[in-house]
Each structure stands twice: as structure tokens, then as C-alpha cells.
N, C-alpha and C positions, 0 to 999 in steps of 0.2 A: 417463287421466292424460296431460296433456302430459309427454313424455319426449324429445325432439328435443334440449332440453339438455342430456340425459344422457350422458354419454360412457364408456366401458371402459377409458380408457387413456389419458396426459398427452397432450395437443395439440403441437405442437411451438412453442415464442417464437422468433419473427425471430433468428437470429444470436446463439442463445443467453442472450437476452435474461431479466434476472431478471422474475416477476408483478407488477404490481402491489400485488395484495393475494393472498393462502389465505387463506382460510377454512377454520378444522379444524372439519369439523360440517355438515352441511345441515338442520336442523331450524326451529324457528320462530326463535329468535335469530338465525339463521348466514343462515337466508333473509332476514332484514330486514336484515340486516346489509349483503348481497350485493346488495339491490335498490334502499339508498339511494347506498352505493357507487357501483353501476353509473349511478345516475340523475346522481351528479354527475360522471360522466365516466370512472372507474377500474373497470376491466373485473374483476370479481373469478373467482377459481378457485374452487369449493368441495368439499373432499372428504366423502364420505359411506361409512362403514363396511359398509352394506346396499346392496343391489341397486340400489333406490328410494329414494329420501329421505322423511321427514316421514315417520317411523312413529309416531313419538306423536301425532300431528295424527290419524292415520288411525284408531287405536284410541280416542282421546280419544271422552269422554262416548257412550260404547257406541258410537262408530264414527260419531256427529251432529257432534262436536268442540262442545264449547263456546267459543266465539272470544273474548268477552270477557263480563264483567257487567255491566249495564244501570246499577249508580253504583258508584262505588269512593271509599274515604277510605285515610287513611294509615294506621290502624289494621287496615288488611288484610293487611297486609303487616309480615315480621317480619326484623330481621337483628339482629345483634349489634354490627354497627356507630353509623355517626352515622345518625338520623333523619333530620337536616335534610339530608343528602346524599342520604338515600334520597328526601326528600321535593322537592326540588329537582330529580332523574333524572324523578320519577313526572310532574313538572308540566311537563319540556317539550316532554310527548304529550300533551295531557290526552285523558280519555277518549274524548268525544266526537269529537276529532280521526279516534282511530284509528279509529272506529268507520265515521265516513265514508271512510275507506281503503279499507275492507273494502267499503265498497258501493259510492261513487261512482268508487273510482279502479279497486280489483279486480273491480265488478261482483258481489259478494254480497249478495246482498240475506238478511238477518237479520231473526228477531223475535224478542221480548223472552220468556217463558213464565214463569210463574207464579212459579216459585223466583226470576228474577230475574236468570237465566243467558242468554246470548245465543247463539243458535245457528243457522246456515243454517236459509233458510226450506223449501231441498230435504229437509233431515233428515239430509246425506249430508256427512261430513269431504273424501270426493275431490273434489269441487267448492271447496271450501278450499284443499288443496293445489293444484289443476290450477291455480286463479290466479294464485296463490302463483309458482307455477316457470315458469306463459307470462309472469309480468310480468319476472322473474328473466329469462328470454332475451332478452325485449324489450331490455333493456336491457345486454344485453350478457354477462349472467354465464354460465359451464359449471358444470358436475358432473360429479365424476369418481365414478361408483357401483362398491361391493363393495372398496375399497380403504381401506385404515387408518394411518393416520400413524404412525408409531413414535419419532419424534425430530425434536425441533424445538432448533435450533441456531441462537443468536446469529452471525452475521458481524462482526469488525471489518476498516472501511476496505475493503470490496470494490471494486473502481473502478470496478464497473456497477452502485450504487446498490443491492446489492443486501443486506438487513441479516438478513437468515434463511436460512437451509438446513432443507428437513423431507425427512426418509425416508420413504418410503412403505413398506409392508407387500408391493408387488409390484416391489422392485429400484428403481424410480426416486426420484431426487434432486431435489426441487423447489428453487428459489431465489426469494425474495419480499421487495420492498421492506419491505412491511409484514405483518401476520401476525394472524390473530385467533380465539383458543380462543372456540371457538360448541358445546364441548364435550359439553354439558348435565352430568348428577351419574351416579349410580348406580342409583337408580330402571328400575323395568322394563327389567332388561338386557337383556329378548326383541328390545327396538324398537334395538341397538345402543350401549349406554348401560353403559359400561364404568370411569367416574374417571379416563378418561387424562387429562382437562385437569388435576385437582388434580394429580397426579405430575408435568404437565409443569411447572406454574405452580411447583409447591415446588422443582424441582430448579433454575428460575429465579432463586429465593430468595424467594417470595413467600409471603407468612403465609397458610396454608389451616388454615383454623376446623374443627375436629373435624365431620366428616358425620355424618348420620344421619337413618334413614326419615321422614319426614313428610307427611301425610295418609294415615298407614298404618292398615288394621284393628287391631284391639287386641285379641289372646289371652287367655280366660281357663279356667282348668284346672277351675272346680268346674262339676259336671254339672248342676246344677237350672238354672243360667245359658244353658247351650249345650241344653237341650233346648228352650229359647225360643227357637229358631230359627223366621224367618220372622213372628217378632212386630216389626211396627213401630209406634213410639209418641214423641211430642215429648217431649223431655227438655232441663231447665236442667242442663248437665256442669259441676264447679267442681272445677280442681284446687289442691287445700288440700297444704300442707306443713304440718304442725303446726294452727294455729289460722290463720296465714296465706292470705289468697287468694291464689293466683298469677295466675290467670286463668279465663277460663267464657264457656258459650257453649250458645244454646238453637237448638233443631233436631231434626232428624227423627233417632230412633238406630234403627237394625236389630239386630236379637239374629239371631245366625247361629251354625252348628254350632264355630265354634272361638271365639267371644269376641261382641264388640261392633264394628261397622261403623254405615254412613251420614254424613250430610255432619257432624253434631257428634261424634259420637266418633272423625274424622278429622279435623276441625278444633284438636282437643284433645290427639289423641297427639302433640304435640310436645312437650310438659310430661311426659309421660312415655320421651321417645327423647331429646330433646335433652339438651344439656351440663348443664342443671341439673336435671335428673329425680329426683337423688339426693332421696328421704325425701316424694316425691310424690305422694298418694293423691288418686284419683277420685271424685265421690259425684255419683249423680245424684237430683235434684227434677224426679218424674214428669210429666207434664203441664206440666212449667216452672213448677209451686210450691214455695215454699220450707215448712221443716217450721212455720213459722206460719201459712201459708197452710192447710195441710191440716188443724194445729190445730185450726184458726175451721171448718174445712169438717165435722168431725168432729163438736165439740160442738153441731152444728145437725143432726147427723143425727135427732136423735128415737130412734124407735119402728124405723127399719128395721134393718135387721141388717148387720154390718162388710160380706157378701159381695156384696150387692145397692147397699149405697153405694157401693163400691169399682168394681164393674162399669159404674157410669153414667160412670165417668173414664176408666178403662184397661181394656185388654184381659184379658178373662178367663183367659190361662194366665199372664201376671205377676201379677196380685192373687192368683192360687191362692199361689206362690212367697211375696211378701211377706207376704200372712197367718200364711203356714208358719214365716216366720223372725221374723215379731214374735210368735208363739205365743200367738197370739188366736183362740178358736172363731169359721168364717166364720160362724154363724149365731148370735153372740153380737149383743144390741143396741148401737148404740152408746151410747144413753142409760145400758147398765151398766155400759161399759166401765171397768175405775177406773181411776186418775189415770196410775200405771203403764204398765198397757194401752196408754191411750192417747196417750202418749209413746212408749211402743217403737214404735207404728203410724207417728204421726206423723214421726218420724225420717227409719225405711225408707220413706217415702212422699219428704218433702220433701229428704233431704241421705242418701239410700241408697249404702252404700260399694258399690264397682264393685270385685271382684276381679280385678285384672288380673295376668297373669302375663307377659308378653309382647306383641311385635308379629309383622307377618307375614315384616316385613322387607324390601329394597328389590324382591323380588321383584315384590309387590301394591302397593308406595307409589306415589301419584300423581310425588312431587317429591323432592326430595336435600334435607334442611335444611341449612347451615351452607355451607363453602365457602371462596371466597380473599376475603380480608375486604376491606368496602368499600375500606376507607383504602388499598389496593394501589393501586387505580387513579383516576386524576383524575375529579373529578366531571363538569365539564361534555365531559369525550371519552370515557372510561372507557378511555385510554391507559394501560398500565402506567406506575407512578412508578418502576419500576425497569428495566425494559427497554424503549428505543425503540421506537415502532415495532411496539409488542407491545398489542395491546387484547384485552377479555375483556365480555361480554356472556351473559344468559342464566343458568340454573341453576348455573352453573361459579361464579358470584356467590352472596356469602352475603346472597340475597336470598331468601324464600319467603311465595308469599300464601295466604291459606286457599283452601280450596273454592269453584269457583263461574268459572274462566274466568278469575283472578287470575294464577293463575303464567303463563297465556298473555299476559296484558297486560303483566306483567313482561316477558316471553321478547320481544315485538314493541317494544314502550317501548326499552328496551337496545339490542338488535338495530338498529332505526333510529338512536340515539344513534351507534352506533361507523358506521354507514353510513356517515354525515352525517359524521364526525370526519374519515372516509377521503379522502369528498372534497372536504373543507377544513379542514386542519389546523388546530387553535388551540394557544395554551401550556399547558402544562399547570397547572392552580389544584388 
């Protein structure tokens, strides 16, 4: 790991002199943040709670990092804000841009893999960061590692330009023209990820949107379920309130000793985490059929028997389960099945209710949902609309993309925007 710009302790500024820019955060936003910064001439600070910085980077996708996905639309991405704002932020990176960042300007060379996720072609996340933090020196930025911000304090009318004071957690008083939460959420508090930005932002007076886990496992308490552990099978997930669709989404699901995991039943707990969860039921269609699908699949069976149909689709210890709860003999035909039968089959086949009883909680979540809402900050700077001077980028944002290298496109998307803002101010729209 390059660590040359790691520092143990503030630098001292010419005659007292306030920073430029801090940075609260050295993660994927706070480093993009810091690198287009420093590229247009302002030397940024950034503080990092850990040793090292980029620990989600480093644990991301079993430790390969997934950097970005291979096509993205707006529909990947969720907030509770304005779309068109979101969608507006998302296009002036587009994909492909960033993508050649990663390779032509950082020298990562990436391929694409099957699911669709993009990932160094090493296999290795430290090759990500090491880039990451020589481009960050090159141009000028520090890190100060294992030290924690505690309070960040508007300035009015300093006469050295300076519009912030933040505390550090080791006695020193930082002073900074400009100031920017690179915070991230709550998620994997292992990697330093503690919600100081939302407390700092609200106590600012900025509207932060209720949190909550997202791309989280999903807990379920009845034992026929969790003795499925290690059964993986594509599943259409549809989460219904009533007769209503909310949302749905097909993919690979994992049955594991406490509930339901893999990329679509983390794609989908946020219908049951988030602000509108209330009266939210889960049902999955096996194979990604709906119960007309299996229907038609059913009455064509003929002469063989429920267990042996069943088994040419899914795994044999879920067919054992679903037979069990439509209470159909496996070795009944389907040609006898009567009308009954084979509606209670087809059901738990195509729109099967998922008991959930919980999540794992930010422990095991990929990402923070919810946040300080768009409308806080200007679109084209993501400058606070209420503190000068004050930007926010990153998770801290109630921005969240499903699975797949999304919230990182997020986290660098952002992170560059406030770069770019830092150095060359525009009005705030």
C-alpha cells in the first residue's frame, strides 16, 4: 500500500494559516473528493478514523472490490428525493468515463465477469486503493490516519478566510476554508463507519432522512427455512403490501442458517428496512416463474410424479419443503392431482410467502439507506444550501444503488462532483 501520504499527526500551515479544504472521511467519496480537489490546485487535508484508509474498498467483494458495473440506468439507484437531481449528478460521470479513470488515468486494468460487476483484473482490492492514494499524493492531498473528528464548527467573519473549526479526537483544532462530510452511513462499523456525518449534518440543521440497513441479509425464524442453508436457486422476489406490487427483482437467493442472503434478497431488503416497510410481505417465484407459469408447467406433467417434476427445476432439499407445505404426496401424479392440489402447489411454486422476521442489521449491510436528503445540497456542487462552504458527497447522501459495484459508482460520481466544486466554485442551483 502506498502510505507516504499517511501522516500521524496535523502538518503544521505557514503562519497559522487556515486549509484549504478537510476532508471528514478518506474512503471512496472523500478520496475522489481529495483528488479532483487537489487536481484543480487546492491541496486537500483528509482525516481517516483507522490506521489506513479505504477499509471498505479493501473488504469489498470478498476482498477483489468491485469498482464499478459494466452498464448502469437510473433505476439502480434509490433515494427519496428528486430523481431528476439524482439523475442529472449520475450523468456528469457517465459510466464509461469513470471507468477509463480507473484504467487510463489510475492504471487498473479491469474485466467485466459474468454477473456483470467489474473488478480488477489482479483479483486484489489493494491495488485499487494503492492507486487510489499515489494519485491522491501526486497531487498534493495528506492523511491524517487513526484520528476522529468530533465537532465541526461554522466560523463567522474570520479574517483568514477561514469558515470552519473541526476538533479532532487527539486535542488538535483544525481551521478550514471549506469543509466536506465524506462521512459514509452506518454500515460495517468494523471498517470505521460510525453516522458521525448524519449528527454532524442535523445539528447543522440539515433534514437527514430516517437510516436504515440496506443490502442487508434477511432473518427468518421458522426452521424448515434455515435448514436450507447452502441451497442456492434463482428466484423472482416481489414485495407486495396487500394486493399491491411495491417492487421485485430476480436473481440468485442463498438460503443460509439464519434467513435469506445473495444479490436478490439484498437487492429487496430495503422494502422491508426502509421508511415504508410497514405491512410488507415477500414472496418468491422459484426459478423466476410466476404461479401461471408453473400452473401451465404442472398440467403438462403427465404420468410423472410431483417429486421427479419438481426436481428437474429446483433443488432437491426445497422441493422436499414445498411439497411438505402444499401437502401433496411427492409421489402423487401430477395427472391426479385435483384442482386444489394443484393450486396450493402452484402458488408455493410461483408467489411462495418468504417468512421474514428480521435483518442482520448494519453489522453485515453492504450500505446505509436513507440519509441527509438530496434537496440539502445544490445539484450541480452538492454545496450545502444551508452552510457555506459545507459539501457532502457519498453514503452520508440519501442515495443508495442495489448490488453489483453501484453504491461504489455512487461514492466516486459524488466524490469527483464536490472535487471539481472545490476547485472551481459555481452558484449554488
Amino acid at each position: 500500500m502506498s502510505e507516504s501520504c499517511i501522516l500521524s499527526s496535523v502538518p503544521a500551515r505557514p503562519e497559522g494559516e487556515p486549509w484549504p479544504v478537510v476532508i471528514v472521511g478518506c474512503g471512496a467519496a472523500g478520496m475522489l473528493a481529495g483528488i479532483f480537489a487537489g487536481r484543480g490546485g487546492v491541496r486537500p487535508l483528509l482525516l481517516e478514523t483507522r490506521p489506513k484508509p479505504g477499509a471498505k474498498i479493501r473488504v469489498s467483494g470478498g476482498g477483489r472490490c468491485n469498482v464499478l458495473p459494466s452498464q448502469s440506468e437510473l433505476d439502480d439507484f434509490h433515494t427519496e428525493g428528486s430523481r431528476n437531481s439524482l439523475k442529472n449528478l449520475l450523468a456528469s460521470w457517465p459510466l464509461a468515463q469513470c471507468r477509463a479513470f480507473f484504467e487510463r488515468e489510475l492504471g487498473v486494468a479491469l474485466k467485466v465477469e459474468d454477473t456483470g460487476k467489474l473488478f480488477p483484473l489482479s483479483d486484489d482490492a489493494g491495488e485499487v486503493l494503492d492507486a487510489l492514494l499515489r494519485e491522491l499524493e501526486r497531487v498534493g492531498g495528506q492523511v491524517i490516519g487513526g484520528v476522529r473528528a468530533e465537532e465541526l464548527v461554522p466560523l463567522a467573519d474570520a479574517v483568514d478566510g477561514a469558515r470552519f473549526e473541526i476538533a479532532l479526537s487527539n486535542g488538535a483544532r483544525l481551521r478550514a476554508r471549506s469543509a466536506v462530510l465524506a462521512t459514509g452511513g452506518l454500515s460495517l462499523p468494523k471498517t470505521g463507519s460510525d453516522g458521525w456525518g448524519y449528527t454532524t449534518a442535523h445539528k447543522l440543521g440539515h433534514v437527514v432522512l430516517r437510516r436504515y440497513p440496506a443490502l442487508v441479509p434477511l432473518l427468518c425464524s421458522e426452521a424448515r427455512w434455515n435448514e436450507l442453508a447452502g441451497v442456492s436457486v434463482v428466484a423472482r422476489l416481489a414485495a407486495l403490501r396487500g394486493d399491491k406490487l411495491v417492487g421485485e427483482s430476480t436473481g440468485d437467493l442463498l438460503f443460509t442458517h439464519k434467513g435469506f442472503s445473495g444479490p436478490v434478497a439484498l437487492d429487496m431488503s430495503r422494502f422491508l428496512t426502509g421508511p415504508e416497510r410497514e405491512g410488507v410481505e415477500l414472496v418468491a417465484g422459484w426459478h423466476g416463474l410466476s404461479v401461471v407459469d408453473w400452473d401451465e408447467r404442472l398440467r403438462k406433467g403427465g404420468t410423472r410424479t410431483v417429486l421427479l417434476c419438481l426436481r428437474e427445476w429446483l433443488p432437491r432439499r426445497l422441493v422436499s419443503v414445498l411439497i411438505d407445505l402444499a401437502r401433496v404426496h411427492p409421489e402423487r401424479k401430477l395427472a391426479e392431482l385435483s384442482r386444489e392440489e394443484r393450486k396450493r402447489l402452484s402458488t408455493l411454486l410461483g408467489a411462495c410467502p418468504l417468512p421474514i422476521s428480521g435483518d442482520e442489521g448494519y453489522k453485515t449491510a453492504e450500505v446505509t439507506g436513507g440519509g441527509v436528503a438530496l434537496e440539502e445540497v445544490a445539484t450541480k456542487t452538492l454545496e450545502s444550501r444551508r452552510v457555506p462552504g459545507l459539501y457532502l458527497c457519498g453514503e452520508v447522501l440519501d442515495v443508495t444503488g442495489r448490488i453489483g459495484g453501484f453504491n461504489f459508482l455512487w461514492a466516486w460520481v459524488s466524490g469527483r462532483r464536490v472535487g471539481q466544486s472545490l476547485a472551481s466554485p459555481l452558484p449554488q442551483v
